[in-house]
C-alpha positions in Angstrom: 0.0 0.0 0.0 1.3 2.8 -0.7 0.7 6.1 1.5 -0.4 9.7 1.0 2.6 11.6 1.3 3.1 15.5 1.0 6.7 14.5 1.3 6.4 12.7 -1.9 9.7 14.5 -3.0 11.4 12.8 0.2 11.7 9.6 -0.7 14.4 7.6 0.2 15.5 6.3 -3.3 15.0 10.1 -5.1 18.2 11.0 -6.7 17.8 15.1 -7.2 20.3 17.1 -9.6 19.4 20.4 -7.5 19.2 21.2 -3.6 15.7 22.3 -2.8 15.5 25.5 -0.6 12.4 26.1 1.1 11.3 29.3 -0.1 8.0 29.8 0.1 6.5 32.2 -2.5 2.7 32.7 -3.8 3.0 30.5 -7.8 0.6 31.2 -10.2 0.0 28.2 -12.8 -2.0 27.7 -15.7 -2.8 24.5 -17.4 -5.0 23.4 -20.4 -7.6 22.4 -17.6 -6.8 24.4 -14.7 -5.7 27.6 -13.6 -5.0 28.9 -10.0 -2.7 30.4 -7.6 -0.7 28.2 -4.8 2.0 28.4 -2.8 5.5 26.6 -3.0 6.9 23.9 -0.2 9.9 23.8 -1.6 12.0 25.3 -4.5 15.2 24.4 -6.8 16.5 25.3 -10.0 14.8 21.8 -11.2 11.4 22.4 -9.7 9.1 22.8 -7.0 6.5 21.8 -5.0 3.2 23.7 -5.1 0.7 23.5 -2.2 -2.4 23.5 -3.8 -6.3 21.5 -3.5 -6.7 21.3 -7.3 -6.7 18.6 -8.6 -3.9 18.9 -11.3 -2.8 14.5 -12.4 1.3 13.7 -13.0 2.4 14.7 -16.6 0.1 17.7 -17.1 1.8 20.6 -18.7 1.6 24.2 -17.1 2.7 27.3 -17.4 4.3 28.6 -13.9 4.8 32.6 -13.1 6.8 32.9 -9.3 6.7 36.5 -8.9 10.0 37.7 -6.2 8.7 41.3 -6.1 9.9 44.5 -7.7 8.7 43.3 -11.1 11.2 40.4 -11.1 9.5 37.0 -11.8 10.6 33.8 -13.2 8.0 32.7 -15.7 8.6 28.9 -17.3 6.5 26.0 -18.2 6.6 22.8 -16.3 5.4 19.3 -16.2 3.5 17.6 -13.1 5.5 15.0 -11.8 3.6 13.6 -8.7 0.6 14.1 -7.5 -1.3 13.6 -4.2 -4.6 15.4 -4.7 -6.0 17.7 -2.1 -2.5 18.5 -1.3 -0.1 19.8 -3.7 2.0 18.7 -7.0 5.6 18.4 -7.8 6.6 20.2 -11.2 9.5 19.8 -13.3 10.7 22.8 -15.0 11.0 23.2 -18.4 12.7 25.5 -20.7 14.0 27.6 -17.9 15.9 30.3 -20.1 18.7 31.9 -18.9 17.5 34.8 -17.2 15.3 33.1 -15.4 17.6 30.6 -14.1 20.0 33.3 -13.3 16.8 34.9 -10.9 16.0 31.7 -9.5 19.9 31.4 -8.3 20.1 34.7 -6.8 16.7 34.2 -4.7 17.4 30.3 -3.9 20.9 32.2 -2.4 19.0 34.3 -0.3 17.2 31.7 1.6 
């Protein structure tokens, strides 16, 4: 059986290229189904994990906008890679130009 688990990124055999910070920031996604506003658990420069009660199933594509204030924002698209409904999803990010990566560096640093 296996269990509900927020920590679905904690698993013991997960093999990460990127150290999650946990920065916790307001994420606004849009999908072909779904559109809303959540908040992040946890943050890298490979993904994140968005608290969120919709309902949003592994492999969706979105497109993710992570505002960091003062009109700097990374916007990228990602793809759901877990799930555990009523909870929150993990993305993958995709595409993450330059600039944006460069963003996400500096405010992962801060934290």
């Amino acid at each position: 059986m296996v269990e509900d688990n927020e920590e679905g990124f904690d698993l013991p055999d997960e093999r990460r290229e990127y150290d999650r910070s946990r920065l916790i920031v307001d994420v606004f996604f849009d999908g072909t189904d779904t559109t809303g506003v959540a908040s992040t658990k946890d943050i890298s420069l490979g993904g994140l994990y968005m608290k969120t009660q919709t309902a949003i199933p592994e492999g969706a594509h979105l497109v993710v906008r992570i505002p960091f204030g003062a009109g700097r924002e990374v916007v990228c698209t990602g793809e759901v890679v877990y799930s555990n409904p009523g909870k929150g999803v993990g993305v993958r990010f995709r595409d993450l130009n330059d600039e944006c990566r460069t963003l996400l560096e500096v405010e992962l640093e801060r934290e």
